[in-house]
C-alpha positions in Angstrom: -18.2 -115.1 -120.6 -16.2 -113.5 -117.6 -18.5 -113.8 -114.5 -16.3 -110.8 -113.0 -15.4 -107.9 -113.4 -13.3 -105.0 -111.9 -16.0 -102.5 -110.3 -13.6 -99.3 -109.9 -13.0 -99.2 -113.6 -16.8 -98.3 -113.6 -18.4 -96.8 -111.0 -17.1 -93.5 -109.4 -16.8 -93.8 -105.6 -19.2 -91.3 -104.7 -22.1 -93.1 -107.1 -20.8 -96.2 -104.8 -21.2 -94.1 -101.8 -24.9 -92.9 -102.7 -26.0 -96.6 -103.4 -25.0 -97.4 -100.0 -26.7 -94.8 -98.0 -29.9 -95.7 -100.4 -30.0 -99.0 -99.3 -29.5 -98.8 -96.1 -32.3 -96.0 -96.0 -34.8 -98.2 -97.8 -34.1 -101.2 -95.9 -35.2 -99.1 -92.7 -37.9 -97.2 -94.5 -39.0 -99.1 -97.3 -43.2 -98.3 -96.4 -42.1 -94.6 -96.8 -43.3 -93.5 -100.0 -41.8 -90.0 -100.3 -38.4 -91.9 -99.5 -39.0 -94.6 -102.4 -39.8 -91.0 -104.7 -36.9 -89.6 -103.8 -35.0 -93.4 -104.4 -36.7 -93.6 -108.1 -35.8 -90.3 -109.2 -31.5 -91.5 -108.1 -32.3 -94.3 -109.9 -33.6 -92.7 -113.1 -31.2 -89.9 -112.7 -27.9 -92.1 -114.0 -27.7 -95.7 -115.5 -24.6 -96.1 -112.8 -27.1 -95.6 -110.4 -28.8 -99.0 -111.0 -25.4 -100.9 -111.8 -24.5 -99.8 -108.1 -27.4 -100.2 -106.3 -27.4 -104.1 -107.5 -24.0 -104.0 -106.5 -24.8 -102.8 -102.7 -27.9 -105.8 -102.8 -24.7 -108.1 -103.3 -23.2 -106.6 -100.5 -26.1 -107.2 -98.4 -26.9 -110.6 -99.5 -23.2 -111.1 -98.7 -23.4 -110.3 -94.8 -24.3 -114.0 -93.7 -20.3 -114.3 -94.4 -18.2 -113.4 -91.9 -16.9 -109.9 -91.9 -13.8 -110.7 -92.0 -14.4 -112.9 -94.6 -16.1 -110.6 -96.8 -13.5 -107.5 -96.4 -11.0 -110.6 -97.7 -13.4 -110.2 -100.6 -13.3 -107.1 -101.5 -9.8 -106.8 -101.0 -9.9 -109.4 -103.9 -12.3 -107.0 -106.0 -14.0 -109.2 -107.6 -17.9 -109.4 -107.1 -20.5 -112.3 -108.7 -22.1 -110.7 -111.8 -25.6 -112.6 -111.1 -27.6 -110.1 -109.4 -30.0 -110.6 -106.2 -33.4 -110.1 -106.9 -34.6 -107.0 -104.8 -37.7 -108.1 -103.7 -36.4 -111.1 -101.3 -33.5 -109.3 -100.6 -36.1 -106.3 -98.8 -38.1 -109.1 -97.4 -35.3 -110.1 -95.3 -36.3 -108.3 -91.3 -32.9 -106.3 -89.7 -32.5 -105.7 -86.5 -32.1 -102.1 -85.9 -27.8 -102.7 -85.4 -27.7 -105.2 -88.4 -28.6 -102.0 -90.8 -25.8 -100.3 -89.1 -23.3 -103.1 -89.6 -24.3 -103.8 -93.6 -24.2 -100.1 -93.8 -20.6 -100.0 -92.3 -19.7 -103.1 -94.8 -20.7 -101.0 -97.9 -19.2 -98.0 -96.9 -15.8 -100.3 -96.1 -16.1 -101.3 -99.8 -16.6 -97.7 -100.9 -13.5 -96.8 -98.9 -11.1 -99.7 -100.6 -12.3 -98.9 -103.7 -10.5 -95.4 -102.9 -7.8 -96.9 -101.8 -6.7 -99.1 -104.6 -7.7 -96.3 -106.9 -5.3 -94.0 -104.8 -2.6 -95.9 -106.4 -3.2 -94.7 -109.5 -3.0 -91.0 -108.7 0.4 -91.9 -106.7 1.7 -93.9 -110.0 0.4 -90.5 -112.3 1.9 -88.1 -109.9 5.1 -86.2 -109.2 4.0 -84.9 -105.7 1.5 -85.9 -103.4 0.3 -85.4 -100.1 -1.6 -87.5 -97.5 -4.4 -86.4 -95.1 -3.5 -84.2 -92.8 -0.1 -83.4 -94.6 0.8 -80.0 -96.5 3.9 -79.7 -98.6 5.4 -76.3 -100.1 8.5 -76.7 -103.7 10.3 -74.7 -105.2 9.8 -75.7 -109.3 12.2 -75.7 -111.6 11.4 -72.2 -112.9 11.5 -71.0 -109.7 7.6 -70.7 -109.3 6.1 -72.2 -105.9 3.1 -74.3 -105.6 2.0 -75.4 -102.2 -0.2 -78.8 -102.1 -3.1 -79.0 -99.6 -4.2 -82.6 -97.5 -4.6 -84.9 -99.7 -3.8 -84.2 -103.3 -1.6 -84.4 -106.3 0.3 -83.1 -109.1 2.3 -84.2 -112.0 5.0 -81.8 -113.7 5.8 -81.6 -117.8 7.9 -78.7 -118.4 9.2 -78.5 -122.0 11.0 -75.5 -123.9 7.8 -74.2 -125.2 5.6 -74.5 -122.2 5.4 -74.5 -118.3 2.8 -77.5 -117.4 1.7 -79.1 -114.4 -2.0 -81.1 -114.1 -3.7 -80.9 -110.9 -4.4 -84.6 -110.8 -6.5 -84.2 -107.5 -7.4 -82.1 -103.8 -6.1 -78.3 -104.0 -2.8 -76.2 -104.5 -1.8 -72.9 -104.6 0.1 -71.3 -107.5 2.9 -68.5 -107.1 4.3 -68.7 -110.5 6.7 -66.5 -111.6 6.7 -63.9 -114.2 10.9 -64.3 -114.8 10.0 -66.8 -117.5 8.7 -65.9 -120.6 7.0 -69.9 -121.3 3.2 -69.6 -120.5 2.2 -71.9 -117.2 -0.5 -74.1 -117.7 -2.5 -76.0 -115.1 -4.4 -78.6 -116.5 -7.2 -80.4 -114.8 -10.2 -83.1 -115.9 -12.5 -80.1 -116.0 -10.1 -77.6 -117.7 -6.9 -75.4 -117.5 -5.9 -72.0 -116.4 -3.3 -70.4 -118.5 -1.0 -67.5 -116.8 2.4 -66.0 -117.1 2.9 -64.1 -113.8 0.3 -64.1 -110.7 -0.8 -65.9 -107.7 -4.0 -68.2 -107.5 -6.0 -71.5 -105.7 -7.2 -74.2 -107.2 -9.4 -76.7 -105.9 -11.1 -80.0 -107.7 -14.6 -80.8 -106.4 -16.0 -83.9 -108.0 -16.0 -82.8 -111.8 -15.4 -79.2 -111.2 -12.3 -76.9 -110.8 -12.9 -73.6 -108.9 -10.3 -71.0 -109.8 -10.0 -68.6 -107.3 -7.3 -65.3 -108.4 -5.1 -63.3 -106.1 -2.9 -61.6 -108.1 -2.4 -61.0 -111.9 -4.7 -62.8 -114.5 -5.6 -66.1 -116.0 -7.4 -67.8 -118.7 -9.4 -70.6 -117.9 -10.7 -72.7 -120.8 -12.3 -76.1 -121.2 -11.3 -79.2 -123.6 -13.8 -78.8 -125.6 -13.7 -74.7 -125.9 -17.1 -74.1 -124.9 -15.8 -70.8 -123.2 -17.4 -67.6 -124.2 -19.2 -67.3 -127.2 -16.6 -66.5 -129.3 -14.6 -69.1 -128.5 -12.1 -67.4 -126.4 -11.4 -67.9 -123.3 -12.6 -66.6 -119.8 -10.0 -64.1 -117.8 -10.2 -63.4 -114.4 -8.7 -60.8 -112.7 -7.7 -60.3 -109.0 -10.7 -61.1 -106.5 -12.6 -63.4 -109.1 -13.6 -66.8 -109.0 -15.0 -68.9 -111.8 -15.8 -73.2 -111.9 -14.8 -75.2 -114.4 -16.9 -77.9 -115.4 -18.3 -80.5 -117.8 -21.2 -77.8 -118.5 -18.6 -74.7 -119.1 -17.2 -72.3 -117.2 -19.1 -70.0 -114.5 -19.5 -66.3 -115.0 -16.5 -64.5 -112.9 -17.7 -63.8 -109.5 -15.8 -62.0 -106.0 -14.8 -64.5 -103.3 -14.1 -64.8 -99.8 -10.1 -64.4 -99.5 -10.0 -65.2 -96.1 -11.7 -68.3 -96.5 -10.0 -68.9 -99.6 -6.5 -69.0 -98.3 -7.3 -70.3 -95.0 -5.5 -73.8 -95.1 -2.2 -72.1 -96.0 -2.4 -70.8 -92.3 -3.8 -74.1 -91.1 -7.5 -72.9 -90.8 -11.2 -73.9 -92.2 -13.3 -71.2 -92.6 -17.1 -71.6 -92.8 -19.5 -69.2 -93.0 -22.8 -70.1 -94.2 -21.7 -72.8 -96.3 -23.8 -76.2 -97.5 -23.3 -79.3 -94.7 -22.2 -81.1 -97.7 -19.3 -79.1 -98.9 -18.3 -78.4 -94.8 -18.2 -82.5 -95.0 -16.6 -82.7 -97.9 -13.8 -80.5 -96.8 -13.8 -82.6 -93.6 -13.0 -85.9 -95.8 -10.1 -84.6 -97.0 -8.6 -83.7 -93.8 -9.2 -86.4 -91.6 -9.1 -90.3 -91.8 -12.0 -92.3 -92.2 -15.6 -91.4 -93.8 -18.3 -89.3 -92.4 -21.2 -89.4 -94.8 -24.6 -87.2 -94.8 -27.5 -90.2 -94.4 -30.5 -87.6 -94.8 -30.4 -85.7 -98.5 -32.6 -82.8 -96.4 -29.4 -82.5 -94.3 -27.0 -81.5 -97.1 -28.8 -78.0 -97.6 -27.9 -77.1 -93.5 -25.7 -74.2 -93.4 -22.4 -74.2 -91.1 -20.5 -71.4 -89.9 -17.1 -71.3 -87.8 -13.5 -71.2 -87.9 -11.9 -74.8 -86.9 -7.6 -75.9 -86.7 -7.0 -78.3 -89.8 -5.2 -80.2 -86.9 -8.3 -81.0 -85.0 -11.2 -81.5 -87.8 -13.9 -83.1 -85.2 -14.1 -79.7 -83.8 -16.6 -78.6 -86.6 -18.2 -82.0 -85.8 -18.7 -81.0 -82.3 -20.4 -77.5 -83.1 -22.4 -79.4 -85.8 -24.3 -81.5 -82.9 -24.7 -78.0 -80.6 -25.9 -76.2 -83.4 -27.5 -77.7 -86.0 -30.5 -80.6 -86.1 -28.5 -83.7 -86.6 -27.2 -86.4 -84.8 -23.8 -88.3 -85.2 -23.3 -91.9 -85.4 -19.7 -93.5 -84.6 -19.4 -96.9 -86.2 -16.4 -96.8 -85.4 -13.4 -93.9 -85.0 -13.4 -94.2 -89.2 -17.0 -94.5 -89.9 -19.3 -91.4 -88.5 -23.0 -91.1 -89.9 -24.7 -87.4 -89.8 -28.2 -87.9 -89.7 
């Protein structure tokens, strides 16, 4: 029997993610029983859940090694299968800044694991951006889609169809109306289906949020679970519907301004989840900032920031709202 195996063909990053900031949280308040609750109901919520906690008590067992050592490791990805029994790992007493650094080891491995699975988007895809890079092309059709930080698309045009699959991040469509072929976007949640019209796209963990501008779309989901009739949902200019493994959301307005905003370089905010404003963050910036406190993730955030200087919202967070931040390290910042 193998005694290895290759964690990021089974555990999503963000499950990674979560295991980390839950053992780090029960290392430092493991007498606190509404926090060991709130720790048993993860648990239960997803078999991953367990399969990645055990693999963050590795990670702790492992920080005797070296550093280094261990980010030579992971580089490696391969982890022992045996697993660390719990109990003596929680009976080991950390220093206050040893938390910090396991907790900055863990979220290193979260971080490589999206690296090396980055390569798999770039070897899928046509066009791709980086953080803090937007690109604009023409298609062959003469449509124009313009990719946001960090995100991708592959192309397959054929005679009978226009198709391109939003393989991650967000783009917006201006597809033209010239050509007769229907355009297709295709994503893990769903696809949109349009002839001529002008629209955002933007994939959020499972989901797809199509927002319209201009024309009309279908959106529909792989297994047809649309309307009850089977057909599928259309929007029409100022509507916004998600796509996800559960369906599709009833059409609802949306924000334009905020909408469009990173086509003129902008985040808008206004009243939105700490958790989504962080997301958003991620995706234009290098490095990790992660929400430590579950309570925290509810906070709403409001402003208008340049997508050129992203630790601006960071900034108004600490005057404005009740958090603190923790640097690790220019790559590593903790909200909590």
């Amino acid at each position: 029997m193998n005694s290895t195996r290759n964690i990021t063909e089974e555990l999503p990053e963000t499950i990674l993610e979560e295991a980390a900031i839950w053992q780090a949280r029960l290392q430092h308040g493991e007498t606190d029983i509404e926090l060991q609750k709130a720790f048993n109901i993860w648990l239960a919520a997803d078999a991953r859940h367990r399969q990645a906690y055990e693999e963050m008590e590795l990670l702790w067992g492992a920080l005797e090694t070296p550093v280094t050592q261990l980010m030579a490791e992971q580089s490696d990805r391969t982890f022992a299968a045996k697993t660390v029994p719990l109990h003596k790992l929680r009976q080991r007493s950390l220093g206050r800044g040893f938390q910090y650094l396991a907790l900055a080891a863990c979220l290193v491995l979260a971080i490589v694991i999206g690296w090396q699975q980055d390569w798999v988007t770039r070897w899928q895809s046509d066009y791709m951006t980086v953080i803090g890079q937007e690109t604009s092309f023409l298609m062959a059709d003469n449509s124009r889609i313009t990719l946001n930080t960090d995100s991708a698309l592959a192309v397959d045009f054929t005679a009978e169809r226009r198709q391109v699959r939003l393989l991650k991040g967000e783009a917006w469509f201006e597809v033209t109306s010239a050509d007769n072929r229907p355009f297709i976007v295709a994503t893990s949640a769903g696809s949109v289906r349009v002839t001529g019209t002008r629209f955002n796209i933007r994939l959020h963990q499972d989901t797809a949020i199509v927002s319209l501008d201009e024309g009309q779309v279908e959106l529909s989901t792989p297994d047809h679970s649309n309307n009850p009739n089977g057909s599928p949902i259309v929007l029409f200019p100022g509507q916004q519907a998600t796509l996800s493994p559960q369906g599709i959301s009833s059409p609802s307005p949306f924000d334009h301004t905020a909408i469009t905003a990173w086509l003129r370089n902008q985040l808008v905010f206004y009243d939105t989840p700490l958790a989504e404003v962080v997301d958003t963050l991620n995706r234009h910036r290098h490095g990790r900032i992660f929400i430590t406190n579950q309570k925290l993730k509810a906070l709403k955030v409001s402003g208008v920031f340049s997508t050129d200087e992203p630790d601006t919202a960071l900034d108004v967070m600490i005057n404005t709202l009740p958090v603190h931040l923790l640097r690790l390290t220019d790559y590593l910042v903790l909200i909590h």
